[in-house]
C-alpha positions as CSV (number, residue, x, y, z in Angstrom):
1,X,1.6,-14.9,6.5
2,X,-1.3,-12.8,8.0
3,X,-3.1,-16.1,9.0
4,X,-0.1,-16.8,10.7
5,X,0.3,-13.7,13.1
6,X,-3.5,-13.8,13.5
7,X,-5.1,-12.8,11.3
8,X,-7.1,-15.9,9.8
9,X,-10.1,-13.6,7.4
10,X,-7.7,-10.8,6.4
11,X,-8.3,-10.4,2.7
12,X,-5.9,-9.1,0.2
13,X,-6.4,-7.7,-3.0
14,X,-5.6,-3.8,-5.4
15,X,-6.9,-1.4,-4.3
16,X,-7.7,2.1,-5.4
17,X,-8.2,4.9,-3.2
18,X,-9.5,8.8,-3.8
19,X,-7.9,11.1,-1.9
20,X,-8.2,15.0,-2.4
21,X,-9.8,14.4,-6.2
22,X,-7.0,12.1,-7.1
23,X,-6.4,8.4,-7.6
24,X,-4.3,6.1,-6.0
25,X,-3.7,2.4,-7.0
26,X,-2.4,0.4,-4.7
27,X,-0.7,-3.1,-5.5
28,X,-1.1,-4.9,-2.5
29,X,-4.3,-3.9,0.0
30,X,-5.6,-5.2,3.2
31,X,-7.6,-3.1,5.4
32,X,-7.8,-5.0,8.8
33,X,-4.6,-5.7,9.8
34,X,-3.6,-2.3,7.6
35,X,-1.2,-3.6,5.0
36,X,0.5,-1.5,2.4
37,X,2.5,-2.3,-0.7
38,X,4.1,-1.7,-4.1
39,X,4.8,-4.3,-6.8
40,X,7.8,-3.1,-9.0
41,X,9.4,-5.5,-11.5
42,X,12.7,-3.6,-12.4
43,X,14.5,-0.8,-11.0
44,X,17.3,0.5,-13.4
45,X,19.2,2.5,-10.7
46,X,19.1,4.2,-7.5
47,X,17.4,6.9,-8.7
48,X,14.1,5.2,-10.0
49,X,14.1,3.3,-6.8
50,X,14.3,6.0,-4.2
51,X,10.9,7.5,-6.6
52,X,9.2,3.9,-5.8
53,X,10.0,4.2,-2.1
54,X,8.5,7.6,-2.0
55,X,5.1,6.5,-4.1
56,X,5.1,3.5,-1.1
57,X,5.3,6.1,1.4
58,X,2.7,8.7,0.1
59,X,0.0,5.6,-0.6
60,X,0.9,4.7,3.4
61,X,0.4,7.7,4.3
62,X,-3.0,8.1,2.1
63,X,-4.2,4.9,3.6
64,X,-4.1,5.8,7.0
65,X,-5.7,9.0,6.4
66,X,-8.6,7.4,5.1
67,X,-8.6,4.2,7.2
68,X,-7.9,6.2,10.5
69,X,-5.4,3.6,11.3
70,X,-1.9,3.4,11.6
């Protein structure tokens, strides 16, 4: 898909990122164009999925810290 809008040598792959003495793995990396994601299998209710949306969101926001890029 990233080949597709452009992006021919993007390279994805985990990733795990330090940020303020803590780890962060991340499912689903690629750096240049900055991609971000979160592999979950099963969700057993609304609940647990509003948790994995926030975890998506704080490794977002962790990434661009670190990258500088939005």
């Amino acid at each position: 898909m990233l080949e597709d809008l452009g992006y021919p040598e993007a390279r994805v792959g985990r990733r795990t990122l330090l940020f303020k003495g803590k780890l962060y793995e991340i499912n689903v990396f690629c750096e240049d164009p900055l991609v971000i994601g979160e592999v979950t299998l099963h969700l057993r209710d609304v609940e647990e999925a509003k948790k994995e949306v926030d975890k998506l969101i704080k490794r977002i926001e962790i990434a661009e810290v670190i990258t500088g890029k939005t």
